[in-house]
C-alpha positions in Angstrom: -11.2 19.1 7.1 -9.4 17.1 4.7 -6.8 15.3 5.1 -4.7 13.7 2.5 -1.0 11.2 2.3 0.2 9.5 -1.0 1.9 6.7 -1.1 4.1 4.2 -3.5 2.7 0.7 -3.4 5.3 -1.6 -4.4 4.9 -5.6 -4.9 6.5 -8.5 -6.1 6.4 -12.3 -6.8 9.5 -14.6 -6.3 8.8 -17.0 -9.3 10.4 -20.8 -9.5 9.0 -23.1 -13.1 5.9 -20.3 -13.4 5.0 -21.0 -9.9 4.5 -18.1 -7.3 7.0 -19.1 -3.8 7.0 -16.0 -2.2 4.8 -12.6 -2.7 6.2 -9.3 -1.4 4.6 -6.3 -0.8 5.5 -2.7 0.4 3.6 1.0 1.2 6.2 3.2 1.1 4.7 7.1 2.4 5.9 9.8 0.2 5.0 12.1 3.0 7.5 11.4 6.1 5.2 8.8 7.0 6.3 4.8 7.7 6.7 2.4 5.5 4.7 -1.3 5.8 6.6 -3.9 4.4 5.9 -7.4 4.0 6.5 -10.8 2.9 4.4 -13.8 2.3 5.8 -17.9 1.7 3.2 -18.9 -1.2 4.4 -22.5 -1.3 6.6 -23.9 1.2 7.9 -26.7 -0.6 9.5 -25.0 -3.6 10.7 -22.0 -1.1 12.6 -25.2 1.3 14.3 -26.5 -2.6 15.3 -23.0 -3.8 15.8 -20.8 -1.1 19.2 -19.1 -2.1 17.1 -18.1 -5.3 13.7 -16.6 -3.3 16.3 -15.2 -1.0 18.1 -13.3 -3.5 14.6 -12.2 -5.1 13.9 -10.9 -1.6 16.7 -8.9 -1.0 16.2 -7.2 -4.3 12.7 -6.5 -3.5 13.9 -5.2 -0.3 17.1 -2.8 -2.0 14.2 -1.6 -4.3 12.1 -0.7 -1.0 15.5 1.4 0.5 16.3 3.1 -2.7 12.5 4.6 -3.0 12.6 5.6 0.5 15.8 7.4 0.4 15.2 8.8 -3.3 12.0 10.3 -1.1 14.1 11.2 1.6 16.4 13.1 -0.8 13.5 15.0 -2.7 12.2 16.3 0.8 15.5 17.2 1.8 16.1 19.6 -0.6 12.4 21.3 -1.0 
């Protein structure tokens, strides 16, 4: 028997003078499953000097995460 799930795969790269600080990453189930979110300090120096700015790019990637999971949410609630 086969057995299928789809999911979003969503990532991201917190960017400071062309230089990657922090990469983000999400699996978000599109099926009722869980969601495995993640992120990663790419270069600790520049994250220490501009964390307000890597912070906010975080919490945007995150707000992304949350709507897609409730825009999913909301689809399966009304099928």
């Amino acid at each position: 028997m086969l057995k299928t799930s789809k999911t979003i795969n969503l990532s991201g790269n917190s960017i400071i003078n062309d230089k990657q600080v922090v990469y983000m990453q999400a699996n978000i189930s599109t099926d009722g499953g869980t969601t495995s979110h993640s992120s990663s300090i790419q270069d600790k120096e520049l994250y220490e000097v501009n964390k307000v700015e890597c912070r906010q790019d975080m919490a945007a990637f995150d707000q992304m995460v949350y709507e897609i999971e409730d825009s999913i949410h909301m689809e399966a609630a009304q099928s």
